[in-house]
DODO-508836 format. One record per residue (C-alpha): residue in three letters; x, y, z. Coordinates in pm, 1 decimal. Each point is the difference from the previous one (the first is absolute). Example, Ala and Ser with C-alpha at 12.3 -4.5 7.8 and 13.67 -1.06 7.14 Angstrom:
<sites>
 zami       px       py       pz
  Ala   1230.0   -450.0    780.0
  Ser    137.0    344.0    -66.0
</sites>
This chain:
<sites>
 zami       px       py       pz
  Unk  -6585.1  -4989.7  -2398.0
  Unk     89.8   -288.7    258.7
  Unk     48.1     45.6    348.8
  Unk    366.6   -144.0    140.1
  Unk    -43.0   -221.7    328.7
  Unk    234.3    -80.2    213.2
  Unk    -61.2   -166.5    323.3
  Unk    347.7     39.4    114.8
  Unk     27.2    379.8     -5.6
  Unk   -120.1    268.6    115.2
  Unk     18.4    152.2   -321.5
  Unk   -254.6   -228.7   -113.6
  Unk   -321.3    -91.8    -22.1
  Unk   -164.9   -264.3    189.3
  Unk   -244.5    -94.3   -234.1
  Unk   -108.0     14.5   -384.0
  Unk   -320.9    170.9    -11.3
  Unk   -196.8   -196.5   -255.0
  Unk   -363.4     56.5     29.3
  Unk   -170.5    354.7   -105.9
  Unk    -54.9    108.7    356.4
  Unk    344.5   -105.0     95.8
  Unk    163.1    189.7   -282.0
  Unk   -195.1    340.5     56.1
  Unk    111.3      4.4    375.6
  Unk    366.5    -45.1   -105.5
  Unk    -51.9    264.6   -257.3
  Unk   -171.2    225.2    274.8
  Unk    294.4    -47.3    229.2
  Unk    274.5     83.8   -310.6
  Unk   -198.5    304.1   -125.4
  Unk    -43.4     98.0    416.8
  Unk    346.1    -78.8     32.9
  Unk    122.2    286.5   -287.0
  Unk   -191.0    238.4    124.4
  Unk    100.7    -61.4    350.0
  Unk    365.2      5.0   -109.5
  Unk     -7.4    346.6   -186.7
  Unk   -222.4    161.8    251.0
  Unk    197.7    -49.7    287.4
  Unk    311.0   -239.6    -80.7
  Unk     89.6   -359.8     65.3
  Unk    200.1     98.2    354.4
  Unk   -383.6    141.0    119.4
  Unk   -226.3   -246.8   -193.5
  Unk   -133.8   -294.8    224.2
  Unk   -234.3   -314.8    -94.7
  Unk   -262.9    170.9    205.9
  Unk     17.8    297.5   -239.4
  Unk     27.1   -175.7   -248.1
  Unk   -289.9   -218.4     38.9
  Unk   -230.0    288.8    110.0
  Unk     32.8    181.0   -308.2
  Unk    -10.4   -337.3   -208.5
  Unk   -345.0    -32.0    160.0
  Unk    121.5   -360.7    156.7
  Unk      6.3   -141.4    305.4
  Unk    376.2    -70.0    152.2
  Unk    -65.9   -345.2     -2.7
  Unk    -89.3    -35.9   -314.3
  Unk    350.4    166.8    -75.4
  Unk    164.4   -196.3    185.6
  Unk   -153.1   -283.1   -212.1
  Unk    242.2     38.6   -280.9
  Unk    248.3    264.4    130.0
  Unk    232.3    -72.5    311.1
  Unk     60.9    363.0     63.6
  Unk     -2.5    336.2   -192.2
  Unk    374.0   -129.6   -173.3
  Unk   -180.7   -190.2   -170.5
  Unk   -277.5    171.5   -126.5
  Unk    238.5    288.8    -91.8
  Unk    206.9   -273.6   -159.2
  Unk   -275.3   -132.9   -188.5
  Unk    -93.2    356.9    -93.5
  Unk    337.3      1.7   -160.6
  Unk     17.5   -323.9   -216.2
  Unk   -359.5     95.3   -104.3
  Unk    131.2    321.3   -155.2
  Unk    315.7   -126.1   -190.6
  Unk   -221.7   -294.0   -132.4
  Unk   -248.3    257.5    -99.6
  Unk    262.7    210.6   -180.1
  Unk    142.6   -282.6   -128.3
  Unk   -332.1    -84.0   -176.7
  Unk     -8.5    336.6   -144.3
  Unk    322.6    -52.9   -154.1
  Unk    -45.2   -351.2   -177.4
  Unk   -342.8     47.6    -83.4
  Unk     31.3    329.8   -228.4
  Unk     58.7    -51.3   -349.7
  Unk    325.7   -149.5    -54.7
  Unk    275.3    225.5   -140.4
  Unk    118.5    -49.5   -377.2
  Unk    403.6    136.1     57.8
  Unk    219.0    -26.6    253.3
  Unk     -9.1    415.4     26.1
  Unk   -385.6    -79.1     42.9
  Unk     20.8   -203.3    282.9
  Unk    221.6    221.2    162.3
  Unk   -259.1    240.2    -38.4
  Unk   -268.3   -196.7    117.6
  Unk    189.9   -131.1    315.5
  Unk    101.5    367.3    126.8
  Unk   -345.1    130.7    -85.8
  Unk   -174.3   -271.8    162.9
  Unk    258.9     35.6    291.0
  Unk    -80.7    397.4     19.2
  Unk   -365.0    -15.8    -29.5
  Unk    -47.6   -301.4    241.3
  Unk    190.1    197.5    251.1
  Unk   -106.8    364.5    -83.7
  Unk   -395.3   -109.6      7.2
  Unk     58.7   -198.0    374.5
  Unk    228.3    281.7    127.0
  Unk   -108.2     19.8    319.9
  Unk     15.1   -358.8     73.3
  Unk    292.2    -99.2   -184.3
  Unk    243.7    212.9    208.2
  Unk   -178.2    -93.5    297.7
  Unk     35.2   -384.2   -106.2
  Unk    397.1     53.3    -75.2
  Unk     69.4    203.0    295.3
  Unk   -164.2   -173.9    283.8
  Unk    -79.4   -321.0    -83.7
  Unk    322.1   -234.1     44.1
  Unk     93.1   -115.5   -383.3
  Unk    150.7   -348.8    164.3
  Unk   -365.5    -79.3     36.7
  Unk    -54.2      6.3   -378.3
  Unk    310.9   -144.6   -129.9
  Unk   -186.9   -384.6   -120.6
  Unk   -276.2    207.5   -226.1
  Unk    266.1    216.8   -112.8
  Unk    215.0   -325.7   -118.1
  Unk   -278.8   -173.7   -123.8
  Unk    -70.4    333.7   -215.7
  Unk    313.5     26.8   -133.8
  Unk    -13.0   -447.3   -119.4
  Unk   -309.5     91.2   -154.6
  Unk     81.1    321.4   -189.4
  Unk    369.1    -75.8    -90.9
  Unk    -23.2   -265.4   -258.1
  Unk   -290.7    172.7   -131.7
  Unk    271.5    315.6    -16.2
  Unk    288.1   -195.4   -144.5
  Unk   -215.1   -212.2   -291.1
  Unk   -113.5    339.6   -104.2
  Unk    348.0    174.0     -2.3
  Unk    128.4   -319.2   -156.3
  Unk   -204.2     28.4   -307.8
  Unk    111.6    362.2    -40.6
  Unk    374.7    -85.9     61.0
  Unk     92.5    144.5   -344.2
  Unk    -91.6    293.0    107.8
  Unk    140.9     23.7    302.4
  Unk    371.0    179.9     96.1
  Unk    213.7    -82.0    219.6
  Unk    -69.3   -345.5    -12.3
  Unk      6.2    -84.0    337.5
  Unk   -181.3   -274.9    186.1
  Unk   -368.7     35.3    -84.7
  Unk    -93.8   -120.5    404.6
  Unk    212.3    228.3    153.3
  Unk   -125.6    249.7   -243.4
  Unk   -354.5    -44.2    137.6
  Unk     83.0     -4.3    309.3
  Unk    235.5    343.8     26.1
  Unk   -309.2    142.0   -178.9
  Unk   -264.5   -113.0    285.9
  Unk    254.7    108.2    235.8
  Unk     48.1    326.3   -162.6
  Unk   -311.4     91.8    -75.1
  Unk   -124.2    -84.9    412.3
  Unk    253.5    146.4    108.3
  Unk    -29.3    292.2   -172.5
  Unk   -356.4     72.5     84.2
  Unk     -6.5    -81.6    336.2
  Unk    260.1    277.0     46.6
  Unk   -201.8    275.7   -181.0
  Unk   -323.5   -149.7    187.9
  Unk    177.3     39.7    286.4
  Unk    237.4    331.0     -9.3
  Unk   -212.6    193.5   -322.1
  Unk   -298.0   -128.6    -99.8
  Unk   -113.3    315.2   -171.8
  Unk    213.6   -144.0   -285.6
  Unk   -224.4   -328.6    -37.1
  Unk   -285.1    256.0   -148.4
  Unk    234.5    118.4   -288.3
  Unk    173.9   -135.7   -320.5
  Unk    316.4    -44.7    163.9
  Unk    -25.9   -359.6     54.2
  Unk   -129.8    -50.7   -306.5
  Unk    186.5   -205.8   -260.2
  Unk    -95.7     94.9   -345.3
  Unk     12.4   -134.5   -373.2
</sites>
């Protein structure tokens, strides 16, 4: 998944790692980073910590991160790319029903299997941070959403706007699990959130 630079933030990274050796100290950092965060929260965690733990030196944080926002930031995009792979790279649904299957179970499981991390990721880490990967999501999974829905329109009632159809979904379906993740996660385990045939 790529890395997001951004010499003008501190959100950002400095750098693209490109090379091998590059790429494992970034990782090292990232993984560092989430345990770091769900140990002993962002408001405690420091690039010292951080780098310790990643097995780094500072300075070679300080390569390609200007400060721990942005390695928590990173942290951050890297997830919601990585469940956003998960979700476009299962088998495709055949019916709209199935695809509303497949995006709350994907949605559940993602979330229910990262626990931990996710609610420490949505509760800490400021979302403002995010919000460029989180657009750039939504442009790449929306017209895949709406040519899909499109081809089932027959089937589909009301016949409302097939974009803002996808989109209430996605914002439904977040929503919706981020509160349980947050408030009662208990019900993530069960079939509750499941949608069935």
């Amino acid at each position: 998944m790529p890395y997001e630079k951004s010499d003008k933030s501190r959100y950002g990274l400095r750098k693209q790692p490109t090379q091998p050796r590059s790429i494992a100290t970034v990782e090292a950092i990232l993984g560092s980073a989430a345990q770091v965060l769900v140990d002993i929260g962002y408001s405690s965690a420091s690039t010292n910590v951080i780098a310790e733990r990643a097995g780094v030196s500072i300075g070679s944080l300080y390569e390609y991160f200007p400060g721990k926002e942005a390695v928590f930031a990173e942290l951050r995009r890297q997830e919601s790319l990585k469940h956003y792979w998960i979700l476009t790279n299962e088998p495709r649904p055949k019916t709209p029903r199935a695809m509303l299957g497949h995006l709350v179970s994907t949605h559940v499981e993602y979330v229910r299997d990262n626990l931990n991390l996710y609610v420490a990721l949505e509760s800490e880490v400021p979302r403002f941070a995010i919000e460029e990967t989180e657009i750039n999501i939504l442009k790449d999974y929306v017209p895949l959403s709406n040519a899909f829905l499109e081809s089932h329109r027959d089937g589909l009632k009301p016949r409302n706007d097939i974009a803002f159809v996808t989109e209430l979904l996605m914002r439904v379906i977040s929503s919706t699990v981020k509160d349980y993740a947050l408030r009662s996660p208990e019900h993530l385990e069960g079939e509750e959130l499941t949608v069935h045939d």
